[in-house]
KEVEX-464572 format. One record per residue (C-alpha): residue number from 1; residue in one letter; x, y, z. Coordinates in steps of 0.001 Angstrom, whole numbers, plus 500000, padded with zeros to 6 digits. Layout:
N
{r NUM; "A"; {X; Y; Z}}
...
END
This chain:
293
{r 1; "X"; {500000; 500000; 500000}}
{r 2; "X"; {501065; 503488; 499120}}
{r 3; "X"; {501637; 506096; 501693}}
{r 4; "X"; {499322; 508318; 500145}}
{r 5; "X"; {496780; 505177; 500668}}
{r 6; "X"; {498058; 504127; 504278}}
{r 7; "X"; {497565; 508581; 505108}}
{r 8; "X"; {493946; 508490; 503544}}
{r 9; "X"; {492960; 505144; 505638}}
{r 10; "X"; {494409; 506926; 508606}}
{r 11; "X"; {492099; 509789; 508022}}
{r 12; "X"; {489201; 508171; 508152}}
{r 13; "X"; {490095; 505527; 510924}}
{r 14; "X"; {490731; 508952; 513232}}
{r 15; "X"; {487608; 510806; 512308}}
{r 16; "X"; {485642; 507423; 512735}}
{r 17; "X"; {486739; 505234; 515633}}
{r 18; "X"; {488006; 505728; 519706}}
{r 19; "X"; {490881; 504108; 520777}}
{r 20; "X"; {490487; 501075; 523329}}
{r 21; "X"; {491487; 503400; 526394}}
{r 22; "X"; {488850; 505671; 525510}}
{r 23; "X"; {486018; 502864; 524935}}
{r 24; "X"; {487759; 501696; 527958}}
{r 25; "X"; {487198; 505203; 530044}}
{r 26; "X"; {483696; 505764; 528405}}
{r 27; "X"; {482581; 502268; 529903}}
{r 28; "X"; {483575; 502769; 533124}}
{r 29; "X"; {482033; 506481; 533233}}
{r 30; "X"; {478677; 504851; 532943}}
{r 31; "X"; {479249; 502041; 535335}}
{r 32; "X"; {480513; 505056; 537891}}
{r 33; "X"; {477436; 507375; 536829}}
{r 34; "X"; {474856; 504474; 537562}}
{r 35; "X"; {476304; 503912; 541033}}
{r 36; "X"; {475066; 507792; 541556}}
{r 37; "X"; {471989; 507165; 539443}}
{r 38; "X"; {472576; 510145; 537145}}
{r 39; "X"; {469835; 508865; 534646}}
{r 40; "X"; {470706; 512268; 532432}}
{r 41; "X"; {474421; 511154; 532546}}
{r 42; "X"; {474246; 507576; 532070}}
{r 43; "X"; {471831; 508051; 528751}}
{r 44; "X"; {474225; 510472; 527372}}
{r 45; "X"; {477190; 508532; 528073}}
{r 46; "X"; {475561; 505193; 526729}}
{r 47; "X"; {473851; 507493; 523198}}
{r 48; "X"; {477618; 508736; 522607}}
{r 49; "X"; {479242; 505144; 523293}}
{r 50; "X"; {476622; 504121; 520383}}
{r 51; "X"; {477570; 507040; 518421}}
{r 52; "X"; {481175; 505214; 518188}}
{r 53; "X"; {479510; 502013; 517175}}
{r 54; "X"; {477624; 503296; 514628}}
{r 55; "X"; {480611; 505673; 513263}}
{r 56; "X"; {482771; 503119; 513015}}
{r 57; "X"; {480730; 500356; 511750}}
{r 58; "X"; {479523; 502643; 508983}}
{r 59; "X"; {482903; 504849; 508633}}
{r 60; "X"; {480734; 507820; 509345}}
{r 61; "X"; {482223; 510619; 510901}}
{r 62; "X"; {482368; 511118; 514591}}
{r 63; "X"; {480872; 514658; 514900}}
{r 64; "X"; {480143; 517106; 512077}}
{r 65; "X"; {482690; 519193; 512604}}
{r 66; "X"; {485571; 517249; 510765}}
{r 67; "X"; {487889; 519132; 512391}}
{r 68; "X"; {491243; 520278; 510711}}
{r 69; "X"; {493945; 518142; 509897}}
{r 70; "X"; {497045; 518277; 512266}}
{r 71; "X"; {500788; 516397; 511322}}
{r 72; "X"; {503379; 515290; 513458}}
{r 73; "X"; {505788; 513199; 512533}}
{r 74; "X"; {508455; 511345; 514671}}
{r 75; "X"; {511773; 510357; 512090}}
{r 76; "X"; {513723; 507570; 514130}}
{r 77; "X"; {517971; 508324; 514031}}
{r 78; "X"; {518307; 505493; 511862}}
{r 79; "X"; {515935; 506594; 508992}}
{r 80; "X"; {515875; 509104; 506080}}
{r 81; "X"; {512287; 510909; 504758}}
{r 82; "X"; {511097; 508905; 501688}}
{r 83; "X"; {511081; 510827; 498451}}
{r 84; "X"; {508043; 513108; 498546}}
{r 85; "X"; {507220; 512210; 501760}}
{r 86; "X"; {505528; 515676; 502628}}
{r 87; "X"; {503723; 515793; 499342}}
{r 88; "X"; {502479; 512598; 499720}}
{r 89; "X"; {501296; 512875; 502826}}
{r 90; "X"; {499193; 516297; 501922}}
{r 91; "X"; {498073; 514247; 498860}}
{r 92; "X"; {496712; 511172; 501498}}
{r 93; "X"; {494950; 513635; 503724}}
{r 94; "X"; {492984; 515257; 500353}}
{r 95; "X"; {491849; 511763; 499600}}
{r 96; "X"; {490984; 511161; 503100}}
{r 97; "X"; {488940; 514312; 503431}}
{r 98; "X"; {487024; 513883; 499979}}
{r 99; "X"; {486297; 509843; 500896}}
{r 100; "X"; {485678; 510775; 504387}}
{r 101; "X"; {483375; 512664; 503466}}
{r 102; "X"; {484797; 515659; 505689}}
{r 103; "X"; {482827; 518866; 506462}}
{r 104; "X"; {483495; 521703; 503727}}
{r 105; "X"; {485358; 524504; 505930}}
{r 106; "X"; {488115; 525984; 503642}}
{r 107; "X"; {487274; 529487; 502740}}
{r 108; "X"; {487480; 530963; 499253}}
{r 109; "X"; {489168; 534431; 498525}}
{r 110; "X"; {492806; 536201; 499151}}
{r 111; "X"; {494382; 536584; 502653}}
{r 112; "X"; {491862; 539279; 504141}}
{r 113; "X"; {488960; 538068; 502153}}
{r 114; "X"; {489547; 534682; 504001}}
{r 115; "X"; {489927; 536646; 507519}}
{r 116; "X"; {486079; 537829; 506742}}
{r 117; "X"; {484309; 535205; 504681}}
{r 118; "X"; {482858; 537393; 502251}}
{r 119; "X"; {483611; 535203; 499536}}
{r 120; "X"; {481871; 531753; 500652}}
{r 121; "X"; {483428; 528212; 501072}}
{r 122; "X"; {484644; 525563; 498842}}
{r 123; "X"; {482225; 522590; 498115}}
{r 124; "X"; {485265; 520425; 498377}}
{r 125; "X"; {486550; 519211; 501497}}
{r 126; "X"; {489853; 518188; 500172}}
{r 127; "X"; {489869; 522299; 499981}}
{r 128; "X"; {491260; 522903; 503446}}
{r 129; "X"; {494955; 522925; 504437}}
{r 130; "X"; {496634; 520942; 506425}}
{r 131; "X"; {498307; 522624; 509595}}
{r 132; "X"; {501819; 523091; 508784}}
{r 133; "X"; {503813; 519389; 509700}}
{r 134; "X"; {505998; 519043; 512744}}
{r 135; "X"; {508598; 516571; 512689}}
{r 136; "X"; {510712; 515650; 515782}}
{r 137; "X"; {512552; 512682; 516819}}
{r 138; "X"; {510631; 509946; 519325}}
{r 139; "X"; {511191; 511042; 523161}}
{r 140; "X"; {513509; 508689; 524455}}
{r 141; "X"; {512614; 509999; 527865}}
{r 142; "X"; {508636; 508144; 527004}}
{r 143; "X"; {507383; 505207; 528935}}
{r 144; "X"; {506880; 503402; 525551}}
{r 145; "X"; {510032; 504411; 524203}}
{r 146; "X"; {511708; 501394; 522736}}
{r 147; "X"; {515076; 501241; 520392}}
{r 148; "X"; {513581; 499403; 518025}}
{r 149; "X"; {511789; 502456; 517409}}
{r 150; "X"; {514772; 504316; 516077}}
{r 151; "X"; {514494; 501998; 512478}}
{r 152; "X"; {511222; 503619; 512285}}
{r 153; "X"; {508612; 506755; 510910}}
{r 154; "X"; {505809; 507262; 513049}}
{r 155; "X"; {503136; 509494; 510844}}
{r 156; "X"; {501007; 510540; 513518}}
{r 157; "X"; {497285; 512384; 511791}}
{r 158; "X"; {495409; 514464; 514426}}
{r 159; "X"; {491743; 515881; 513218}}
{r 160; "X"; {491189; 519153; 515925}}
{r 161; "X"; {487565; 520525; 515848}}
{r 162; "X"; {486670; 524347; 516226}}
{r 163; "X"; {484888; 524008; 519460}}
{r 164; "X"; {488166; 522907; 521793}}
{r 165; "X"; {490243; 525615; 519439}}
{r 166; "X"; {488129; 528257; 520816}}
{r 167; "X"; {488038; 527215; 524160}}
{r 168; "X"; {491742; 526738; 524246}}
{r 169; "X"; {494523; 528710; 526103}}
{r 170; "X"; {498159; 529535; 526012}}
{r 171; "X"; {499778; 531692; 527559}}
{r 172; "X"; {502493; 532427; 530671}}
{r 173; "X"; {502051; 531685; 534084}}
{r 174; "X"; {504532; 533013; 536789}}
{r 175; "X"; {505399; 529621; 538752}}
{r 176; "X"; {506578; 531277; 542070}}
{r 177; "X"; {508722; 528399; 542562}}
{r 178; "X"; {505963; 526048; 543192}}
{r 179; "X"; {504672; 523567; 540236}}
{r 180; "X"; {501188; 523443; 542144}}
{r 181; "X"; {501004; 527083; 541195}}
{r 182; "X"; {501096; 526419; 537420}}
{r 183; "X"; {498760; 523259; 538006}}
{r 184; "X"; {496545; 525317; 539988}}
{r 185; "X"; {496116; 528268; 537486}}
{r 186; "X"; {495899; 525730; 534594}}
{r 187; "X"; {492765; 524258; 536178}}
{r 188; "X"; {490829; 527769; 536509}}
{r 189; "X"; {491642; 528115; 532959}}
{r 190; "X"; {489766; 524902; 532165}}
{r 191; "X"; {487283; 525601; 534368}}
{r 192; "X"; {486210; 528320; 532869}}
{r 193; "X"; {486311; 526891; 529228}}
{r 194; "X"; {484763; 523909; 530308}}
{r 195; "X"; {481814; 525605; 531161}}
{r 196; "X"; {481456; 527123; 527904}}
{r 197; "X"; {482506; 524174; 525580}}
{r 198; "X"; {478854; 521681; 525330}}
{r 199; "X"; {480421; 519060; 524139}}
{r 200; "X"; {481045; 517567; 527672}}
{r 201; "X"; {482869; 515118; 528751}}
{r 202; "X"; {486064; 516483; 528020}}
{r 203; "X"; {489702; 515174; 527866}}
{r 204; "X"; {492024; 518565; 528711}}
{r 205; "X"; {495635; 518046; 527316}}
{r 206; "X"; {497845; 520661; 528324}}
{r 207; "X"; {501682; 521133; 527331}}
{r 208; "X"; {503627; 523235; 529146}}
{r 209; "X"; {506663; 525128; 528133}}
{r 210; "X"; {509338; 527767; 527061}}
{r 211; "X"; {507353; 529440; 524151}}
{r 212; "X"; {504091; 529524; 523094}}
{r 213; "X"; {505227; 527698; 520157}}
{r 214; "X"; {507137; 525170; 521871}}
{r 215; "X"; {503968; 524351; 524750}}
{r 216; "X"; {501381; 524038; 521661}}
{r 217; "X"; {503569; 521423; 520449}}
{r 218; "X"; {504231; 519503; 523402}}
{r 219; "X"; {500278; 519741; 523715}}
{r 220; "X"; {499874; 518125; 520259}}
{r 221; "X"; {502265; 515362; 521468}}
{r 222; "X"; {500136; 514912; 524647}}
{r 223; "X"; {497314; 513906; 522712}}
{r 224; "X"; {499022; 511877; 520153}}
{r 225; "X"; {500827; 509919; 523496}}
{r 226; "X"; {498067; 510202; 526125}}
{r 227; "X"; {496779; 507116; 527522}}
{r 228; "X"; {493142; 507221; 529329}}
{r 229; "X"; {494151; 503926; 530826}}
{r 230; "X"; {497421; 505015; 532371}}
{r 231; "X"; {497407; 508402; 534207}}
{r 232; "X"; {499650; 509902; 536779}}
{r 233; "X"; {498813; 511371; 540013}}
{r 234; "X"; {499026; 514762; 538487}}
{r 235; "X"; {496829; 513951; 535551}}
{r 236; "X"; {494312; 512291; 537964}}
{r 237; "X"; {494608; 515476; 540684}}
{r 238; "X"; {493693; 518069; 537505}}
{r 239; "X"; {490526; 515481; 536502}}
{r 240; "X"; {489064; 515106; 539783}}
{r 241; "X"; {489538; 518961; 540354}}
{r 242; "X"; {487560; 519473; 537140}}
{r 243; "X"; {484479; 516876; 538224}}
{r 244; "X"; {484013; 518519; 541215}}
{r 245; "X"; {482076; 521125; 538826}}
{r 246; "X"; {479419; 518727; 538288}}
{r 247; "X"; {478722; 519748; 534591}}
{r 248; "X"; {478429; 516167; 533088}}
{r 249; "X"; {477731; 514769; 529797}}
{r 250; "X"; {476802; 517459; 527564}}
{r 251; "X"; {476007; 520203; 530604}}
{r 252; "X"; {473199; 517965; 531707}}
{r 253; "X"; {474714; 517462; 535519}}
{r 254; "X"; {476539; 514274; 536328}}
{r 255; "X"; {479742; 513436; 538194}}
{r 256; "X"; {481340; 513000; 535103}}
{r 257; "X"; {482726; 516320; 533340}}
{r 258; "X"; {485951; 515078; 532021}}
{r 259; "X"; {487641; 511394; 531211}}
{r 260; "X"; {490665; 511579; 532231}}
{r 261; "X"; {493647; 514589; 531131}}
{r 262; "X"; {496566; 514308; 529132}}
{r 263; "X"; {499705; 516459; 530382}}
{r 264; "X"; {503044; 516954; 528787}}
{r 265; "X"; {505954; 519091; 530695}}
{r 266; "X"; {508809; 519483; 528539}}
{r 267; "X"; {512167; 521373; 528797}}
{r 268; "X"; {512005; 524552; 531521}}
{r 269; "X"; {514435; 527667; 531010}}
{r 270; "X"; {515597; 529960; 534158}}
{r 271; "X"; {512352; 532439; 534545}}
{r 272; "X"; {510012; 534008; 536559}}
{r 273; "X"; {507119; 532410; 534258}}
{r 274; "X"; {505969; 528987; 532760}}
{r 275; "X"; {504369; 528973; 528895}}
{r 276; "X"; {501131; 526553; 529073}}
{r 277; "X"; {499148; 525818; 526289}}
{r 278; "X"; {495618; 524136; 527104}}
{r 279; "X"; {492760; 522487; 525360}}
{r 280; "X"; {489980; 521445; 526194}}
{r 281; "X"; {488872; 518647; 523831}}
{r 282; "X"; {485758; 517438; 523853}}
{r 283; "X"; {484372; 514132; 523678}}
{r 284; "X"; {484949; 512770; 520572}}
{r 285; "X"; {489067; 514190; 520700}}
{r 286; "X"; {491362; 513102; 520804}}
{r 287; "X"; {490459; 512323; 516809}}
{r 288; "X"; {494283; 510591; 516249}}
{r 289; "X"; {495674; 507520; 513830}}
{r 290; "X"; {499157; 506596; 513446}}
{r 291; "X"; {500838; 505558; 510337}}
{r 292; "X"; {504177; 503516; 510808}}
{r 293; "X"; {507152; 502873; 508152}}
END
């Protein structure tokens, strides 16, 4: 199979399946929300679990909004990029998009007549852009992180909807020498976004930082590496601090707000201030596939 084939599939397999530690998490939310008997919660919990089922049986997308395709690829030390190995990639997500099918979303016109939307959308959804790739080397410093993995070229396709983009956050947060102080501030963040978002339960990833730049990546790389099934005590503190604002499954009530959180602290530099980039996804995101060659 092509790469341009093996990118499409990947496409669709993100917009239209969970992972096992989400089924996993999802499962287990019910089982906890019928132990309260939160009727409101456990219906909506068990209508999106069959929303999954359905998607994937019938490679129907997830949600409606398609969400925008995100690229990061991990090059092991031991391998080269293939011969139009960007362009083929682009090139897999257009077929992926069209076969999907995706949402139309690109917008027609120059730079400002984009900004405005004067000019209308294209019917294609092969139309929008992919966000420009990343490509970084695998983090030896991961749980998972294997040798093996150094003779290899991890493609990994991320779909991020509009909701979660505009209730994300980065930006700096004097630390005060105390890391609960960053943890602590990062949670009033998502409290307040979580309240806004709907689409409820919600899996915050957060990545914090040097840059702005530098956090929004290490975000991305929480949610392609974050594992619903295997969360630390910090990841489990921020969750259970977020519950406790008894939103639930779609902002009907329940104990239930968020799944679990994905975190990702990477290097620090001598400062006064921490950069942390958070996003609140909700519950169909992480939308994620990984290609491997």
């Amino acid at each position: 199979m092509s790469l341009e084939d093996m990118v499409q599939n990947a496409v669709i397999k993100a917009s239209t399946t969970y992972s096992q530690d989400k089924l996993d998490v999802f499962k287990r939310a019910v089982l906890y929300e019928k132990s309260l008997g939160n009727s409101n919660a456990i219906w909506t919990l068990e209508t999106m679990i069959r929303n999954e089922e359905i998607a994937r049986k019938s490679k129907l997308p997830l949600c409606d909004d398609t969400g925008i395709p995100h690229v990061l690829v991990e090059l092991g030390n031991n391998r080269q990029l293939p011969e139009n190995f960007i362009e083929n990639i682009k090139n897999g997500i257009k077929k992926g998009l069209d076969n999907l099918p995706a949402r139309p979303m690109a917008v027609k016109g120059s730079d400002l007549i984009r900004l405005e939307q004067s000019e209308g959308l294209y019917d294609e959804p092969s139309m929008i852009e992919t966000a420009p790739i990343s490509i970084d080397s695998f983090d030896k410093n991961h749980i998972d992180y294997d040798e093996a993995l150094e003779d290899e070229i991890h493609i990994h396709i991320l779909l991020l909807g509009g909701g979660p983009e505009i209730r994300s956050k980065t930006y700096r947060v004097f630390h005060k020498h105390d890391n609960k102080v960053i943890i602590d501030e990062t949670i009033l963040w998502l409290k307040d976004s979580l309240k806004l978002l709907g689409c409820t339960p919600a899996i915050p990833v957060i990545g914090i930082g040097r840059t702005h730049y530098e956090a929004s990546h290490l975000m991305i790389k929480a949610m392609v590496y974050g594992n619903l099934n295997q969360q630390s005590d910090t990841e489990n503190y921020i969750s259970n601090k977020l519950n406790q604002l008894n939103i639930g499954p779609m902002g009907l009530k329940g104990s239930i707000t968020v799944l679990g959180t994905f975190l990702n602290i990477g290097p620090q530099r001598a400062s006064g201030v921490r950069i942390v980039s958070a996003r609140p996804c909700c519950f169909v995101e992480p939308r994620k596939w990984t290609v491997k060659i």
